[in-house]
BABAPA-605636 format. One line per field, with one value per residue: residue number from 1; z, x, y of N, C-alpha, C, O in turn. Coordinates in nm, 2 decimals. Each point is the difference from the previous one (the first is absolute). Layout:
residues N
tordren [NUM  ...]
npz [Z  ...]
npx [X  ...]
npy [Y  ...]
capz [Z  ...]
capx [X  ...]
capy [Y  ...]
cpz [Z  ...]
cpx [X  ...]
cpy [Y  ...]
opz [Z  ...]
opx [X  ...]
opy [Y  ...]
//
This chain:
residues 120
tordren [1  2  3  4  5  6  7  8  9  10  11  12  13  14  15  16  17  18  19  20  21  22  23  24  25  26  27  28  29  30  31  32  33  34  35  36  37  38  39  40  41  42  43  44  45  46  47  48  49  50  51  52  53  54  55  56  57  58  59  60  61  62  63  64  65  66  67  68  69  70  71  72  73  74  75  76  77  78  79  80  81  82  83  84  85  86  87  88  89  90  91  92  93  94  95  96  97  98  99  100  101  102  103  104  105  106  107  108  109  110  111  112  113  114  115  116  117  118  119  120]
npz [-0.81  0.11  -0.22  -0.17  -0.07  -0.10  -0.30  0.10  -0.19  -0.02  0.12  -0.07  -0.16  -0.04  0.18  0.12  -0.14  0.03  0.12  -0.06  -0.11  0.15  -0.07  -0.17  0.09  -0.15  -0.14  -0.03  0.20  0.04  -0.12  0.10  0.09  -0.07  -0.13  0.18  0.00  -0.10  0.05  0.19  0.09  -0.04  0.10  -0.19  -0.06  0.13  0.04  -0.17  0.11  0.18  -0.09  -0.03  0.14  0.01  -0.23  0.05  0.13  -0.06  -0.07  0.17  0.06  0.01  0.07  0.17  -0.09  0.01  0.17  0.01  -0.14  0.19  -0.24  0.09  0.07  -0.04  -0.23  -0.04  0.02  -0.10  -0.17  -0.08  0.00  -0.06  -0.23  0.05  -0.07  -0.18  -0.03  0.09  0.10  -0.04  0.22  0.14  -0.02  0.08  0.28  0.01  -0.13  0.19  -0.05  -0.21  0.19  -0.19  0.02  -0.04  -0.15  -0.20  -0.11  -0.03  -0.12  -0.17  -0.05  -0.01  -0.21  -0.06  0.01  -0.19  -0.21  0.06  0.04  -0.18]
npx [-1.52  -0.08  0.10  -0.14  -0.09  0.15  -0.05  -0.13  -0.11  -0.19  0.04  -0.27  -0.06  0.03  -0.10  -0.23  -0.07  -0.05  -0.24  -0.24  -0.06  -0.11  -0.21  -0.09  0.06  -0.17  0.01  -0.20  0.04  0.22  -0.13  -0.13  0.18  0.16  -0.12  -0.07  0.14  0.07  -0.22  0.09  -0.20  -0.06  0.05  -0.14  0.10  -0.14  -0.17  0.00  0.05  -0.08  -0.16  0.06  -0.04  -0.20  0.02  0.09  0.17  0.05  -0.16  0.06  0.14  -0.09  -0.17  0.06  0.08  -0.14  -0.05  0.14  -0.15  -0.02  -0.03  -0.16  0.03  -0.22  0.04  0.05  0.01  -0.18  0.06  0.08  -0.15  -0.18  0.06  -0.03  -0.23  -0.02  -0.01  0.18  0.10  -0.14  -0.04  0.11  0.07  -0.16  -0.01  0.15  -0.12  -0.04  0.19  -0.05  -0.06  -0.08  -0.08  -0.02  -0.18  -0.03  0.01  -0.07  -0.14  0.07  -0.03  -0.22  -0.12  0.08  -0.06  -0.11  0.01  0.08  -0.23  -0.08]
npy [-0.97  0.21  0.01  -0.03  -0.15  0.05  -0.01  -0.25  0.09  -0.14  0.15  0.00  0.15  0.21  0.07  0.04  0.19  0.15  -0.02  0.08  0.17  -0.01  0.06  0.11  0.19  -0.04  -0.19  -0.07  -0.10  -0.19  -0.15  -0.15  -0.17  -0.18  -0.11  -0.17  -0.17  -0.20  -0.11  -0.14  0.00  0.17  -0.20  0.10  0.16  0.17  0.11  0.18  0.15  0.14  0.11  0.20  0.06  0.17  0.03  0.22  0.00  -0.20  -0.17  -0.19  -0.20  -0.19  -0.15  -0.10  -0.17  -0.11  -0.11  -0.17  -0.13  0.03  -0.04  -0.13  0.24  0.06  0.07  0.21  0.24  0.07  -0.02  0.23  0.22  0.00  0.06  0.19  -0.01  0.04  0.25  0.05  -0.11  -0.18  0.00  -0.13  -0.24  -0.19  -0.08  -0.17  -0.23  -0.02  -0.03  -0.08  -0.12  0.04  -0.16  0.18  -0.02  0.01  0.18  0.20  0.09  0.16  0.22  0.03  0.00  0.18  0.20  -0.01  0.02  0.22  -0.04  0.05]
capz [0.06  -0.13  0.03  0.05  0.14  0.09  0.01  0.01  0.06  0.07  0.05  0.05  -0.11  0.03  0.11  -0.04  -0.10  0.04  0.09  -0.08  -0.05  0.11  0.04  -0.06  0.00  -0.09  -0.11  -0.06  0.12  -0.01  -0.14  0.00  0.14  -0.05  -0.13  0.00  0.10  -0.09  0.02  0.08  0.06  0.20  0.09  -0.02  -0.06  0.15  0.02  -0.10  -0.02  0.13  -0.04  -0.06  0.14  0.10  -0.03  -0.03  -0.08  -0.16  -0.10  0.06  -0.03  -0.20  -0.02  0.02  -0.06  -0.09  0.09  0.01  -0.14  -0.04  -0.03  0.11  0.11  0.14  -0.04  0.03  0.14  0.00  -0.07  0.08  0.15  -0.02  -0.04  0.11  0.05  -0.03  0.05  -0.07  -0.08  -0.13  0.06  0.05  -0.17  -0.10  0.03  0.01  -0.09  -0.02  0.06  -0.11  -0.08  -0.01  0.11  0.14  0.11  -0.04  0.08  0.18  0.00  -0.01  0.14  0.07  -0.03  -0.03  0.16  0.10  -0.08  0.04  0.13  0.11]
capx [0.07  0.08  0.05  -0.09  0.02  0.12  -0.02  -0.11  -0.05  -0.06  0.06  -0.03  0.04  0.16  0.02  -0.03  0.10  0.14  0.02  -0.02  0.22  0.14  -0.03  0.11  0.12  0.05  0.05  -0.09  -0.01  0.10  0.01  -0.13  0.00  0.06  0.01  -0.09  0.11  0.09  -0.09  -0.11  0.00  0.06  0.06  -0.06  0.15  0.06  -0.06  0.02  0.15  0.01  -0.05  0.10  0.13  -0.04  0.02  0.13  0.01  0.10  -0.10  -0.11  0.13  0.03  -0.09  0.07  0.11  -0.03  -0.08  0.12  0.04  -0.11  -0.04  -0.02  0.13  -0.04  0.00  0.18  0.01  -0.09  0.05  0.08  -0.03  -0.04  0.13  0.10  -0.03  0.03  0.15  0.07  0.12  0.01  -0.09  0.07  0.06  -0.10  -0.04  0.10  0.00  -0.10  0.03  0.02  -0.12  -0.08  -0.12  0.04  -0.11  0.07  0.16  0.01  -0.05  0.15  0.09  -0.02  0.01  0.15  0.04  -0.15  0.03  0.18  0.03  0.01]
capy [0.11  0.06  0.15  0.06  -0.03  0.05  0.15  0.04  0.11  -0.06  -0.04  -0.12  -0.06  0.03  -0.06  -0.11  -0.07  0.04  -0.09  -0.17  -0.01  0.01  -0.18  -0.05  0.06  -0.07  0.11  0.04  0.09  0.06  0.09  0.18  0.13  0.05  0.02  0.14  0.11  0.12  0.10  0.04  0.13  0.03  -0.10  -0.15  0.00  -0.06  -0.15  -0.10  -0.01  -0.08  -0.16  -0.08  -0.02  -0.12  -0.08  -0.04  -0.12  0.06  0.05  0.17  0.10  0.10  0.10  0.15  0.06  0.06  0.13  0.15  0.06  0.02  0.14  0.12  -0.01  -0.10  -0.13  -0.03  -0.02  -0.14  -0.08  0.00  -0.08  -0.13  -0.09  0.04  -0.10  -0.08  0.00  -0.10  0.03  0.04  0.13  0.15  0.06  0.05  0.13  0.11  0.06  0.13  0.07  0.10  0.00  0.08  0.04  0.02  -0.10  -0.16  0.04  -0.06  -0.16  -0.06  0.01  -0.02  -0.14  -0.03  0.00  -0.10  -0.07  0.04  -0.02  0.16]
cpz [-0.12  0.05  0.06  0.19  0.07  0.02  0.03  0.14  0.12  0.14  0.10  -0.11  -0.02  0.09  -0.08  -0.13  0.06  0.08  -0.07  -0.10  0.12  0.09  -0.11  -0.07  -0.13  -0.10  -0.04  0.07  -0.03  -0.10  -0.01  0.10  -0.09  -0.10  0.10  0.09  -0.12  -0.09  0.07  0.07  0.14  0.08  -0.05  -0.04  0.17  -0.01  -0.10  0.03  0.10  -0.02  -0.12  0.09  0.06  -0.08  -0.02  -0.18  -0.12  -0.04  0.07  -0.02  -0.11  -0.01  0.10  -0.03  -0.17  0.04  0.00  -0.08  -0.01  0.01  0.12  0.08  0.09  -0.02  0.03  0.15  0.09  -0.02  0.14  0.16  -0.07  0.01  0.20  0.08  -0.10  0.01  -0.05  -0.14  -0.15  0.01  0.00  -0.12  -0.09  0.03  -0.01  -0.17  0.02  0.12  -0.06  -0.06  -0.02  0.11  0.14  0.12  -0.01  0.04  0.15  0.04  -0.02  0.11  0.15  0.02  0.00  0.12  0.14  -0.05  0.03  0.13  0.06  0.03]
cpx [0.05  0.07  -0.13  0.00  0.11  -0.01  -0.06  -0.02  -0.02  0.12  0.02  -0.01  0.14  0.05  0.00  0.11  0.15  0.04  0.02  0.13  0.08  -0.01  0.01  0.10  0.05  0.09  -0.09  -0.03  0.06  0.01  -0.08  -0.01  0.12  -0.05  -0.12  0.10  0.02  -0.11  -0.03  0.04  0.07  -0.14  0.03  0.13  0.09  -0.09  0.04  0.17  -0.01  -0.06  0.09  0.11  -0.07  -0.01  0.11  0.07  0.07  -0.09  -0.06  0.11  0.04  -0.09  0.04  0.09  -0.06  -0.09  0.12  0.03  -0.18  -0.05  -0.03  0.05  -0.08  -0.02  0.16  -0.02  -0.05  0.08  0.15  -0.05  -0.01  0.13  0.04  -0.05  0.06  0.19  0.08  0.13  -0.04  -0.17  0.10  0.06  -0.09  -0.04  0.13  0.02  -0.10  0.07  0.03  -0.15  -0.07  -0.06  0.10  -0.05  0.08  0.13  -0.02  -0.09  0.08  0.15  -0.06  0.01  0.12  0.05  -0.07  0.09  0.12  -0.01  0.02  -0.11]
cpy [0.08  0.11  0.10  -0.03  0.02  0.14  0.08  0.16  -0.02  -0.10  -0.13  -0.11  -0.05  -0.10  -0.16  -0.10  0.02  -0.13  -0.11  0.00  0.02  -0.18  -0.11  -0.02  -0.07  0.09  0.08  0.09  0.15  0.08  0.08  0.06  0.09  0.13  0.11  0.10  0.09  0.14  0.07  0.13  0.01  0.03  -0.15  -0.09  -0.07  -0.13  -0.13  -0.03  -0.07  -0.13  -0.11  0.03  -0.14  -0.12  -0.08  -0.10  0.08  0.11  0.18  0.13  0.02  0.09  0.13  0.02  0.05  0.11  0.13  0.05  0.05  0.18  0.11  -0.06  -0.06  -0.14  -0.08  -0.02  -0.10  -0.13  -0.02  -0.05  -0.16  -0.04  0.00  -0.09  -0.12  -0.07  -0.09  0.12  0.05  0.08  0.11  0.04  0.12  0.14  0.11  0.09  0.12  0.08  0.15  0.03  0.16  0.03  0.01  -0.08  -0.12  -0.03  -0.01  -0.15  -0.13  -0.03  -0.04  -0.15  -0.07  0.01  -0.12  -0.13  -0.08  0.01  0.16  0.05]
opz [-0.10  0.12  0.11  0.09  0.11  0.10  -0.01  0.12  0.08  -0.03  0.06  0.03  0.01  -0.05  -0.07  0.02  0.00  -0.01  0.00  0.02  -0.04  0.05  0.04  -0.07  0.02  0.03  -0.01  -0.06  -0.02  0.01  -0.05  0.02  0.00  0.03  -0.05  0.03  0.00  -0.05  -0.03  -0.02  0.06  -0.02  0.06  0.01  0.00  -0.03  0.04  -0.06  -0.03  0.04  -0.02  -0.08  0.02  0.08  -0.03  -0.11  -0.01  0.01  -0.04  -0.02  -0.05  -0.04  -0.05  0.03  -0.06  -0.07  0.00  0.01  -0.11  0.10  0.00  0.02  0.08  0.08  0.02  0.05  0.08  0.11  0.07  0.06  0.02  0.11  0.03  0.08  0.08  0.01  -0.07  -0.08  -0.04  -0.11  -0.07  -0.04  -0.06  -0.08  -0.01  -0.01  -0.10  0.07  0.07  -0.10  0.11  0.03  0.06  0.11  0.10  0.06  0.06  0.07  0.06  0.05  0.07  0.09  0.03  0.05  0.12  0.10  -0.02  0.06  0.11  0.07]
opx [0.06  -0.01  0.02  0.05  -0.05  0.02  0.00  0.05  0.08  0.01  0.10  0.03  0.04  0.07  0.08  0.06  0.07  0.12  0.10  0.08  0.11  0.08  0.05  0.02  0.12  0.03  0.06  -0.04  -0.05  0.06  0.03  -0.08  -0.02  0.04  -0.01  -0.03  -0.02  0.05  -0.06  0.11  0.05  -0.07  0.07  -0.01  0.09  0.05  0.02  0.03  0.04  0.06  0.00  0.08  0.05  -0.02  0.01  -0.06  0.00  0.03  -0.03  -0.02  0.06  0.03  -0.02  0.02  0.06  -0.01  -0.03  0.09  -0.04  -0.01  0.07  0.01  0.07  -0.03  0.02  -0.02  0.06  0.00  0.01  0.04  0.10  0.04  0.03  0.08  0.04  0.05  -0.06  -0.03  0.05  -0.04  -0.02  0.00  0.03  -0.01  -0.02  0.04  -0.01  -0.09  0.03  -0.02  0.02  0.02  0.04  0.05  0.05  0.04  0.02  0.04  0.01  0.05  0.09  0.06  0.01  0.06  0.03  0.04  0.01  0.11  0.05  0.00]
opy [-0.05  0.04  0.05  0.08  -0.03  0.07  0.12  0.00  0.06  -0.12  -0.05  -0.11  -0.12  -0.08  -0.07  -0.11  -0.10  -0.05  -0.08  -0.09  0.02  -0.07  -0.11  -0.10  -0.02  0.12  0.10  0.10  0.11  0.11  0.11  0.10  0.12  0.11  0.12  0.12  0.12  0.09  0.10  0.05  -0.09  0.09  -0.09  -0.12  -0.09  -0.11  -0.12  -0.10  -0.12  -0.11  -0.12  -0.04  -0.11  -0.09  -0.12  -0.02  0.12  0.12  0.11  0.12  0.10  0.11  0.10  0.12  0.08  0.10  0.12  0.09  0.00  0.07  0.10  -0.12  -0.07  -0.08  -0.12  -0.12  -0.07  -0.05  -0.10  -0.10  -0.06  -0.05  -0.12  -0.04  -0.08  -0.11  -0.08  0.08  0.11  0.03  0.10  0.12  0.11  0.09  0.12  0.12  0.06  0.05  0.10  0.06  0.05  0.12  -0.10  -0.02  -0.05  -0.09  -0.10  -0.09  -0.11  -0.11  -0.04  -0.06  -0.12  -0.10  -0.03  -0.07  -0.12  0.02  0.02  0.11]
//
């Protein structure tokens, strides 16, 4: 499995690797579903962030919390829906730092999360 394949154009390609790392959800998984979030494009940035929610676990969440420091804003935002499924106290810490974020998209992707989060 490589970076090529996640990023892959081709969306049945895409699919496929995306599966075979979301089933065995190891560290290795974790690190090139991670390392292809922090490249990738819009949509493919929503697929790669939710499959690390759906793996859950320390590793998949560092890899989205390092997704929120990440260069384009759908790669931030992305990262946020994911963290919101993943939830938990130091998710919401991580999402409330971008409440100042640049992108007006992330900001409200932000607050929405923060409100889902906090029970409103």
């Amino acid at each position: 499995m490589s970076l090529d394949s996640l990023l892959s154009t081709d969306p049945a390609e895409r699919e496929r690797a995306l599966l075979t790392l979301t089933e065995r959800a190891d560290a290795s998984a974790v690190d090139l579903i991670g390392r292809s979030l922090l490249v990738s494009s819009w949509p493919v940035c929503d697929q790669l962030a939710q499959a690390l929610a759906s793996i859950g676990g320390e590793s998949a969440t560092k890899a989205l919390v390092q997704a929120l420091r990440g260069r384009r804003h759908h790669i931030r935002s992305a990262a946020i829906k994911a963290l919101m499924k993943v939830g938990g106290e130091a998710a919401r810490d991580e999402i409330a730092k971008l409440a100042n974020d640049p992108s007006f998209a992330v900001r409200q992707d932000a607050a929405q999360a923060l409100c889902k989060l906090d029970g409103f």
